[in-house]
SERO-4910 file (N, C-alpha, C, O; in steps of 0.05 Angstrom, whole numbers):
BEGIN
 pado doro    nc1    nc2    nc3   cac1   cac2   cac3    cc1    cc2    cc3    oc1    oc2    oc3
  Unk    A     17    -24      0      0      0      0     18     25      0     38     30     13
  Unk    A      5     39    -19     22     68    -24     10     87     -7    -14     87    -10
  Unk    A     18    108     13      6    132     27     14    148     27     37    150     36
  Unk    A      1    171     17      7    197      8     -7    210     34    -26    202     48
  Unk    A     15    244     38     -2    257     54      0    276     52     24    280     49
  Unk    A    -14    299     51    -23    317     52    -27    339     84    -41    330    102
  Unk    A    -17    357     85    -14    369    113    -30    392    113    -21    412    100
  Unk    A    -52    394    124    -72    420    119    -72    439    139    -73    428    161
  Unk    A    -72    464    139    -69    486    156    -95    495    168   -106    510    151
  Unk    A   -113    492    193   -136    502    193   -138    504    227   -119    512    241
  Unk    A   -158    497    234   -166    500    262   -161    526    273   -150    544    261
  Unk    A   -174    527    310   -163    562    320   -144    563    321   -133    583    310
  Unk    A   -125    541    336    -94    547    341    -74    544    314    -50    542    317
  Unk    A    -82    544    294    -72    546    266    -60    521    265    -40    520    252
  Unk    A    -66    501    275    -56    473    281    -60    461    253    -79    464    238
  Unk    A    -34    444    251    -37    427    227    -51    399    220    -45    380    234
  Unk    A    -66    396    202    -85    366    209    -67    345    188    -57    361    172
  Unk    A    -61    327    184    -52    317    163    -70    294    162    -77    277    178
  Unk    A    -75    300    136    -95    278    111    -74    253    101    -52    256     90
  Unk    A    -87    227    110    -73    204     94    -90    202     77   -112    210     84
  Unk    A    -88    189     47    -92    175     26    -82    141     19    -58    134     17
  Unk    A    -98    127     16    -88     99      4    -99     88     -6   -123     90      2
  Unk    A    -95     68    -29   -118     53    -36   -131     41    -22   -123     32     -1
  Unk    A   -155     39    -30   -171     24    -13   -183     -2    -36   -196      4    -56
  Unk    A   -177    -25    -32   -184    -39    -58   -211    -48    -57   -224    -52    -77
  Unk    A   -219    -51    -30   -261    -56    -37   -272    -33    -49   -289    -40    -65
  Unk    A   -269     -9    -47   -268     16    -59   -258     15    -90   -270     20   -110
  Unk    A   -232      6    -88   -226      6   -123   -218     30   -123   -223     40   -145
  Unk    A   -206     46   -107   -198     75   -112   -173     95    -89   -164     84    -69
  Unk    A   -169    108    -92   -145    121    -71   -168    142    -51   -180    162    -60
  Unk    A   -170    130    -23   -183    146     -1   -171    154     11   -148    147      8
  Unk    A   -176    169     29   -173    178     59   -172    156     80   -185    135     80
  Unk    A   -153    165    101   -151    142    119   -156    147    143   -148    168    152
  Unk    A   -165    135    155   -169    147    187   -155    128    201   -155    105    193
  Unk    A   -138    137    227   -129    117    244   -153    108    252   -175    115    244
  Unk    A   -146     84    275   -171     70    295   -184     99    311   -205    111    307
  Unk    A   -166    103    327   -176    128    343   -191    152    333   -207    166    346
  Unk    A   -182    156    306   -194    177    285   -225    176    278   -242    194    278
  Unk    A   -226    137    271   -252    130    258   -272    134    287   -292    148    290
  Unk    A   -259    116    305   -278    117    337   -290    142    341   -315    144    339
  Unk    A   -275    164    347   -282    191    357   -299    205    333   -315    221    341
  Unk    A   -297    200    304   -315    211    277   -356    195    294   -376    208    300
  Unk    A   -351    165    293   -376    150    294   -372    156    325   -393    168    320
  Unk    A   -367    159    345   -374    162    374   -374    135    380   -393    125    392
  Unk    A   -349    117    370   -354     99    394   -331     85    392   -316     93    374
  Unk    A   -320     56    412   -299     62    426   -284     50    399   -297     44    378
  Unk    A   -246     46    403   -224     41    388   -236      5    376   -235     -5    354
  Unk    A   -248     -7    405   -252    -28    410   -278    -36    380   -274    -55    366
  Unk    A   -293    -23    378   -321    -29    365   -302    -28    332   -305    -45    314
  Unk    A   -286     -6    330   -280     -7    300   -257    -23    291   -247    -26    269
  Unk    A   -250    -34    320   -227    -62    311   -258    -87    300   -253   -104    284
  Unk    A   -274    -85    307   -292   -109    309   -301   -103    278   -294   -118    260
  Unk    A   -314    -80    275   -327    -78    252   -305    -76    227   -312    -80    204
  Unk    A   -284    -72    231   -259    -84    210   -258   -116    213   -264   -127    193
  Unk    A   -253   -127    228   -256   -158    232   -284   -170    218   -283   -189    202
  Unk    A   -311   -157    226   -338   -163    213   -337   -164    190   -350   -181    179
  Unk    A   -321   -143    171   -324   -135    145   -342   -113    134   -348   -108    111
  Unk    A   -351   -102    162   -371    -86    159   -366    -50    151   -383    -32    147
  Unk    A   -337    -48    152   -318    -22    144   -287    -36    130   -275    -57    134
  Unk    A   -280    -12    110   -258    -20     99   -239    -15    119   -239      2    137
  Unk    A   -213    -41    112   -186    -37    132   -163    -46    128   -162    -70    126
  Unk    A   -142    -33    127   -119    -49    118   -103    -45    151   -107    -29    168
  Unk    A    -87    -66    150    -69    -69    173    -40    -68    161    -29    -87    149
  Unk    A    -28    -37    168     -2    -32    159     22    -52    167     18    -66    187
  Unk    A     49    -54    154     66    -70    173     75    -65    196     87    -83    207
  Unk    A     73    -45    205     84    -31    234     55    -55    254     57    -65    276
  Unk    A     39    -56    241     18    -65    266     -7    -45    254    -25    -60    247
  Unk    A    -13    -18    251    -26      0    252    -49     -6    237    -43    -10    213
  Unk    A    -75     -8    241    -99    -10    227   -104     20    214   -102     41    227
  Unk    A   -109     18    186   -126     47    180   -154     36    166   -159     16    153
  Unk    A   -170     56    174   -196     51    168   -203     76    136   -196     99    135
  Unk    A   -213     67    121   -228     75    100   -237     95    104   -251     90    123
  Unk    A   -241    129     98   -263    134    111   -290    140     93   -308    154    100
  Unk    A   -287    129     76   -308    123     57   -326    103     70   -349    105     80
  Unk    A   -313     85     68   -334     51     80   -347     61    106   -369     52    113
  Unk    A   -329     87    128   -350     94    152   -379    112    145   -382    132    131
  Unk    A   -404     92    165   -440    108    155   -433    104    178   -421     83    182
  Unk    A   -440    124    200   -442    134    224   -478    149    228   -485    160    249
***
């Protein structure tokens, strides 16, 4: 998996957000990525539920080689 990123300038404290990109292949296309913690806090609920619903198949997920899950954020309906 290829990841591109993008570093965006916004918020009050002029804080920087940085955007991942990667394919997503159930998608068929190059998305946005959310960490676990990213996707949890978007849908309101815990790290725990969006390890499950990547395991279910019920959201896109790749598991980087470091260990790191990124979630789709396409595949998330909150």
């Amino acid at each position: 998996m290829v990841l591109n990123e993008a570093a965006v300038a916004g918020g009050q404290d002029n804080e920087v957000l940085l955007l991942i990109f990667a394919w997503c292949a159930r998608c068929g296309r190059q998305e946005r990525v959310l960490t676990v913690r990213q996707a949890a806090a978007l849908c309101a609920v815990s790290p725990r539920t969006i390890h499950r619903w990547a395991a279910d198949g019920k959201i896109h997920a790749v598991r980087m080689s470091e260990g790191a899950l990124l979630v789709c954020y396409r595949s998330l309906i909150c």
